[in-house]
N, C-alpha and C positions, 0 to 999 in steps of 0.2 A: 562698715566703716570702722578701721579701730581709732581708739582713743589713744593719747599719748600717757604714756606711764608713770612719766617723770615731769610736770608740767614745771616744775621749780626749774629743771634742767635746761628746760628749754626756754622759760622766762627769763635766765642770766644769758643766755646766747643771744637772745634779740634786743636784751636792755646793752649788751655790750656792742651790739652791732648798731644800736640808736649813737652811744658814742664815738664808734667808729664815723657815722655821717656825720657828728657833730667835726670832730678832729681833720676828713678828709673835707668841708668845708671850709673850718679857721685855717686849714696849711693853704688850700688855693688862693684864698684872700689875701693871705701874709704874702705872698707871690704877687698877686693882683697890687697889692701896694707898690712893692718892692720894684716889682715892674714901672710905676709913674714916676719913676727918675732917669726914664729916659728921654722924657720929655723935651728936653732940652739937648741932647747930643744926638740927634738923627745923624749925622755926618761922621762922628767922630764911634758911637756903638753898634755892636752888632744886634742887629732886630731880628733878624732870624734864630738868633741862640738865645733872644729874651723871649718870642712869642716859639718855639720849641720846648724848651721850659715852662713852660703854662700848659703846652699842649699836653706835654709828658705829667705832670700832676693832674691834670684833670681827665685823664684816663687812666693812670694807675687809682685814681679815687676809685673810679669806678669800675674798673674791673676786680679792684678788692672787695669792695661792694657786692659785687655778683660772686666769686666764689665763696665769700663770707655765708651768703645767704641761699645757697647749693651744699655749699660743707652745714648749716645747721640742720636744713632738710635732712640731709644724708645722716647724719650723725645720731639725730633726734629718733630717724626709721630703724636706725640699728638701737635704740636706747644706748648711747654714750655720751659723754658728756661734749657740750659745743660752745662753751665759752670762748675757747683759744683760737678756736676761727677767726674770731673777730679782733681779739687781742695781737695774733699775729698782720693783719691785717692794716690795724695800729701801727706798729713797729714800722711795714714797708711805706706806709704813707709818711711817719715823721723822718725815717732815712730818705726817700724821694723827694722832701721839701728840703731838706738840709742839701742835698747835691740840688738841686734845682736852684736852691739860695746861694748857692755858689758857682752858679755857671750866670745866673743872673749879673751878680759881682763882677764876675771876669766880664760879661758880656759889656757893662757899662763903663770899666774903666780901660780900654780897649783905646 
């Protein structure tokens, strides 16, 4: 069994990929809210482009999630560094709440 060489290396990969779950939970939530205003216009909004938009955030959470924590494995086995796994990972979930917070918006005032 080898030992890992760089154990600092790989303790900023998984403390960044802790915040990565922390971020790819508050963006669904922030959705999850944003979504209870349509409470009131079933007739008048589109519910398919509100509950697609939910869909679409809470599987990009999670499939950054998983290459996040594939790319640290992988990175860690070759000794390189694997912070920006997770950091990019970041990036695609706060661009995918921002367009999901805007298709939510169109969706409601429709």
């Amino acid at each position: 069994m080898s030992r890992v060489r760089n154990p600092i290396a790989l303790g900023k990969g998984i403390m960044v990929l802790a915040a990565q779950v922390c971020v790819a939970w508050f963006a669904y939530l922030w959705l999850v809210f944003e979504s209870l205003s349509v409470a009131g216009c079933e007739d008048r909004c589109d519910l398919a482009a509100v509950a697609g938009a939910l869909s679409a955030q809470m599987w990009v959470g999670i499939g950054t999630l998983v290459v996040a924590a594939v790319g640290i494995v992988a990175l860690t086995v070759r000794e390189r560094e694997s912070w920006w796994m997770p950091t990019v990972g970041v990036a695609v979930i706060i661009m995918t709440c921002v367009i999901n917070s805007l298709v939510i918006d169109a969706a409601i005032t429709i």
